[in-house]
N, C-alpha and C positions, 0 to 999 in steps of 0.2 A: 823225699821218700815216696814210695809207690801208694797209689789208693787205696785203701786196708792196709797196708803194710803197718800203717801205725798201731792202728787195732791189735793186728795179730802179734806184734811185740809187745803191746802193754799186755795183753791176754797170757803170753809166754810169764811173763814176771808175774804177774800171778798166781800162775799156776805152780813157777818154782816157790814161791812166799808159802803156798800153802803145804805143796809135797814137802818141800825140803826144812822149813820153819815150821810148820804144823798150828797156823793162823787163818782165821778164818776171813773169805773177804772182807765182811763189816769191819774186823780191825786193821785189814792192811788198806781200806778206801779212808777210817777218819784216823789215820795216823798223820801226823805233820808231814813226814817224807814220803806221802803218798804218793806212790810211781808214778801214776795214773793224770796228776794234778797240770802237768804241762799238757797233758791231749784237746783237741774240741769237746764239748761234749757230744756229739755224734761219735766219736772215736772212742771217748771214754766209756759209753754205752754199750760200742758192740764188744769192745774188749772183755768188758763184764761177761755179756753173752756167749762168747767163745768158750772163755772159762768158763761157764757154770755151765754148757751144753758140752765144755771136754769131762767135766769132774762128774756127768750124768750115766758118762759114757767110759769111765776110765779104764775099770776090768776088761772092758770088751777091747777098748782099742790095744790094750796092753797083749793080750791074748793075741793077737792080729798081728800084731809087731814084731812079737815075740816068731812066729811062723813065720815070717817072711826076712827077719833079721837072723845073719851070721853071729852076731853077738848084741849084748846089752850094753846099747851105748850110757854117757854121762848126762845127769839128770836133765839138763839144759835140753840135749839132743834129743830125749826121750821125750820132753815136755815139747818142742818140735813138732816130732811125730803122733803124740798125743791128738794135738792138736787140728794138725794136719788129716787125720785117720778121720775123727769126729766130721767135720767139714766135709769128706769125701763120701762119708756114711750120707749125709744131711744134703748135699749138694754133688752128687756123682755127675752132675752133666759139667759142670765146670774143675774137670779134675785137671784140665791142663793150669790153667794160671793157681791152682791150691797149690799144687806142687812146687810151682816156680819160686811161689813167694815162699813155701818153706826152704825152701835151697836157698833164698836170698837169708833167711830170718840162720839157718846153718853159720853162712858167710861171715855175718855180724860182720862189729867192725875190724877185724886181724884178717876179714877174707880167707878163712880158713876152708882151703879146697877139701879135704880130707871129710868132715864133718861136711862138707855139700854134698860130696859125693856119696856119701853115705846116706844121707835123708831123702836123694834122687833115688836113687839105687832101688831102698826098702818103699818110698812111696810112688814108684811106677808098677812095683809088684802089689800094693793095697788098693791102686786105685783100678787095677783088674781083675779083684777079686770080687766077689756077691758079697756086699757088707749089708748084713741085717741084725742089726742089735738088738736082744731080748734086754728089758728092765734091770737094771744092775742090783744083784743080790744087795741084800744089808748084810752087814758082818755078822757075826755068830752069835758074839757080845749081845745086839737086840736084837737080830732074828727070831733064836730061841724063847726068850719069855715072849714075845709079841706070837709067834707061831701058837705057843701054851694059852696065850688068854684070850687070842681071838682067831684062832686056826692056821693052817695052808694058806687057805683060796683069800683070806684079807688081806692077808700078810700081801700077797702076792698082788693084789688090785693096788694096795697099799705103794709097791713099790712099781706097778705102772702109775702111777700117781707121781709117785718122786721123778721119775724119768719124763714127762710132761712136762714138766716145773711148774711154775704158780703165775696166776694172773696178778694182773694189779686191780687192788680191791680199794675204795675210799668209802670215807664216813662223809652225812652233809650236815655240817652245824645243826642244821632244821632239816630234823627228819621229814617236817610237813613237808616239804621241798623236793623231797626226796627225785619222785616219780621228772618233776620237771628239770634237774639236776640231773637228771641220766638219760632225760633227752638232749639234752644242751649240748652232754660229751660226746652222744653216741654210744651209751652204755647199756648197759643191761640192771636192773631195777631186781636185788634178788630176794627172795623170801625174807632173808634176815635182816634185809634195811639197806643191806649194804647194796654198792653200786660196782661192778666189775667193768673195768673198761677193755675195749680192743687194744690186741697184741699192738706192742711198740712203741704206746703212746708214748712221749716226754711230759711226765707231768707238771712240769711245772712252767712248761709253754702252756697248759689247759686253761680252757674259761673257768676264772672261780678261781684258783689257783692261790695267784698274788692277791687276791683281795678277802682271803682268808674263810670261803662258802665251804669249804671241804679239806678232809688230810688223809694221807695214805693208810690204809688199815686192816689186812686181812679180815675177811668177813667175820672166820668165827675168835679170833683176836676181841673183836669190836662187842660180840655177846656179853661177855663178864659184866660192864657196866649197864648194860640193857638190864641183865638179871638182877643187877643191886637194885635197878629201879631209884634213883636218887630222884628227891624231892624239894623242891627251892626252899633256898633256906638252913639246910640238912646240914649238919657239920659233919663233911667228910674227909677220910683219910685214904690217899690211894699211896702204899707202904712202898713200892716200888714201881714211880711215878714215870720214870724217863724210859720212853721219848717223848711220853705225852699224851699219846691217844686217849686214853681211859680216864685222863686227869679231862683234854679236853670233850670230852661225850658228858662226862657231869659235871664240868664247868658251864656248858649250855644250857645243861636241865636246872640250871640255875643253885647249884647246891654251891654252899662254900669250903670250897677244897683247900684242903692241904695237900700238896705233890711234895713227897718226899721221898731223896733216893741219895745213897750214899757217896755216888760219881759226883763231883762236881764239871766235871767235862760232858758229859750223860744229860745233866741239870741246865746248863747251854743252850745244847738243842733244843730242849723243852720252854726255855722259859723265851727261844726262837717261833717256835711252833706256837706260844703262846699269844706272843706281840703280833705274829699274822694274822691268827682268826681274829685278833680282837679280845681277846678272852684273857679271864683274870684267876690267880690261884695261889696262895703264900708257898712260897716255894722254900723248901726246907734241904739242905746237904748233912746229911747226919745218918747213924747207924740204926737202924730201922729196930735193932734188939734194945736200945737206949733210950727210944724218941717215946716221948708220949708220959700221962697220967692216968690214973684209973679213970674209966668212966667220963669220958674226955668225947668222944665222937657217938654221932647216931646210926654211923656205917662206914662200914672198912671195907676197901678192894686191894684185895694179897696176890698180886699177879707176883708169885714167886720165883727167885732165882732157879734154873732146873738145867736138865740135859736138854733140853732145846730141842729134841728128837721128833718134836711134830711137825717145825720146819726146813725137814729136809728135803722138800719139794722148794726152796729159796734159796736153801742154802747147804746144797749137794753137799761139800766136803768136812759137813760133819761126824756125821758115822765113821770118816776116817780118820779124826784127829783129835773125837773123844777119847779121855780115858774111861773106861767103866768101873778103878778105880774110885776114881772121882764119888760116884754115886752113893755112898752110904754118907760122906763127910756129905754132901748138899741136901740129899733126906734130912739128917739130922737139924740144919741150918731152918728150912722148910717149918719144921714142927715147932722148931724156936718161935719161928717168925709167924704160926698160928697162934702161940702162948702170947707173946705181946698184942697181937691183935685183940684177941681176947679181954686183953689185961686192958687195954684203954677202950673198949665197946660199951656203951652204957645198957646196961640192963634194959632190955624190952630190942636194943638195937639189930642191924644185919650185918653179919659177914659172907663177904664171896672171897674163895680161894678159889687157886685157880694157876695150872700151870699151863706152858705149851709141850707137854712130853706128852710121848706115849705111852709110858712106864708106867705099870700098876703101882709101886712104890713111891711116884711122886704125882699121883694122883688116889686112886681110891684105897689105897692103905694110909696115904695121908689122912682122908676123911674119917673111915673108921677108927683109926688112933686117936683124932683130934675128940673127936665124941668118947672115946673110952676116959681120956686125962679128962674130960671138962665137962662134968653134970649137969651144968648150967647152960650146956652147948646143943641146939637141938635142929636136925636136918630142917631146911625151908622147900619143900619138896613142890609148895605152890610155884616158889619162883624161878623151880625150871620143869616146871608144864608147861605146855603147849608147843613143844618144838617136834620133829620127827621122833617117833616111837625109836626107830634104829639109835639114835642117837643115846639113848637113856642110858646108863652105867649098872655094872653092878650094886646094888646097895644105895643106891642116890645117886643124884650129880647127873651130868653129861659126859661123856666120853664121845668127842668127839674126834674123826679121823680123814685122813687125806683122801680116802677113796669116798667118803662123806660129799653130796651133790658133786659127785665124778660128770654128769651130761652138762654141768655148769662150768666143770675146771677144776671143782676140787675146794679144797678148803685146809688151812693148817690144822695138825693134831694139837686139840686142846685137854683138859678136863678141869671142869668147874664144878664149884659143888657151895651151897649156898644152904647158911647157917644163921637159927635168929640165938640171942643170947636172954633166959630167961630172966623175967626182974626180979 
């Protein structure tokens, strides 16, 4: 097989997994028949990258296709040309060999002239066009309330944000460390502790890596357990513990964690992630509305289940394969899952809740609800002082957003909101 050609076919099955299946890559790369699993990793890398820089680009290149194609070919075809379009956008000086290899990736193996000829055809006419792609709209679904509670012009930085994609961001064991840890990689040292590294790094060819100094963790992801603040010693509960990150930040700070999360495939990773740094935590597979006794912990971190909406600068194709359905049954679950918190927090304790949405519904209507049910529940508005004024939320909390340290790369949409329970 040709040089990329491998790439650009596992990228293709990807892309049909997610149009045609409505999966998102995290579940089509840890499924056992992961397509992807016979590639290098070099291969299986940029495959990725294809995908998630065609799913950045999909309206536009569809549009584009659509003008220059006589008809709407079979999903297979179209994911092709997708593909193809994006690469031609991204790389115009090498339009001869894009082409080729889409007319080979056409071919497959039946050698089907008919569909080559046809992705020739439509991609000699793209690759002479002026292709300049503006930021792909979000759907309507969250356009609208996102447009309503933080305008046009966010909205809109918001979604050159998503079209950029995201850096890779690490946490270091020893925040002391920090600074000399992000010279080692060649990184950048950012206000929030966190360490962003240069494009394309393999992380787990990095120094540190295998011997457990550091782990993957979008910056503002990495805040929530900053905000707990945990304290050695501390019995804590992190309710939805896997992959690990938030379990390992206050496994360092020396607190004794319970990681608990109702995946035991999810609990894997983690208790992988765990045996690397070195780091210790009772690891628990149970339902988070079940687990627990009154008065049982000195601080809860509720990174709860949600629409995921703040990482769609990672993970492009979800805006297209959410239901918005969905969102009242996972509010509801959400507020559950603040009521248990609550229910095992010992009087005088902290809670942080905390999703990755951008939805006022599964962030600061969460909060104010949780405060109306719970008189004993009272905002910790100290423990989220001190970060950018922009960042603050209506009513408490952070609301934090993708167009958020935009001259740095960006940041996933969080909001967190940190609560002490009185005794």
């Amino acid at each position: 097989m040709a040089e990329g050609q491998a790439a650009r076919r596992g990228a293709v099955v990807l892309l049909q997994e997610v149009t045609a299946k409505g999966r998102t890559i995290a579940e089509i790369l840890s499924d056992a028949e992961n397509p992807l699993k016979e590639l290098s990793p070099q291969d299986r890398a940029r495959a990725q990258r294809l995908a998630l820089d065609t799913l950045r680009r999909i309206d536009s290149c569809d549009e584009v296709i659509a003008r220059q194609a006589e008809r709407r070919p079979g999903l297979f075809v179209l994911n092709i040309l997708r593909l193809a379009t994006t690469e031609l956008s991204l790389r115009p000086k090498d339009a001869h060999g894009i082409v080729s290899e889409a007319v080979n990736l056409a071919r497959g193996d039946d050698r089907s002239a008919q569909a080559a000829g046809f992705v020739n055809a439509v991609l000699r006419k793209v690759a002479s066009s002026n292709l300049r792609f503006e930021p792909q709209r979000l759907p309507s679904w969250l356009r609208q309330p996102l447009v309503q509670r933080f305008g046009k012009a966010a909205v809109r930085a918001m979604e050159e944000a998503h079209m950029a994609g995201a850096p890779i961001d690490i946490t270091p064991k020893d925040p002391a460390r920090a600074a000399e840890l992000a010279e080692r990689l060649e990184g950048d040292l950012l206000s929030t502790g966190s360490i962003r590294l240069s494009a394309g790094a393999q992380v787990s060819a990095l120094p540190g890596f295998a011997e457990g100094e550091w782990w993957v963790q979008d910056t503002a992801a990495a805040l929530p357990a900053k905000i707990l603040d945990v304290q050695p010693g501390e019995k804590v509960l992190d309710m939805c513990a896997a992959p690990g990150g938030k379990t390992m930040q206050m496994a360092a700070a020396g607190a004794d964690v319970t990681a608990l999360d109702m995946s035991a495939k999810r609990m894997e990773r983690l208790a992988e992630n765990l045996a690397r740094t070195g780091l210790s935590a009772q690891q628990v597979v149970a339902d988070a509305l079940a687990y627990g006794v009154p008065n049982q912990f000195d601080a809860v971190l509720l990174d709860a289940p949600c629409s995921a909406t703040g990482t769609i600068r990672r993970h492009p194709e979800l805006p297209f394969i959410k239901d918005p359905a969905d969102l009242k049954a996972q509010s509801r679950l959400q507020a559950q899952m603040i009521d248990q918190a609550v229910y095992v927090l010992k009087p005088g304790g902290r809670l942080v809740f905390c999703t990755c949405s951008l939805l006022p519904e599964e962030g600061e209507e969460q909060m104010a609800s949780a405060l109306s049910r719970h008189k004993n529940l009272q905002r910790d508005q100290k423990a989220v002082a001190g970060w950018p004024g922009a960042w603050d939320a209506k009513g408490g909390g952070l609301r934090l957003r993708p167009d958020h340290m935009a001259q740095e790369g960006g940041m996933d949409g969080f909001f967190i909101a940190a609560f002490r329970k009185d005794g």
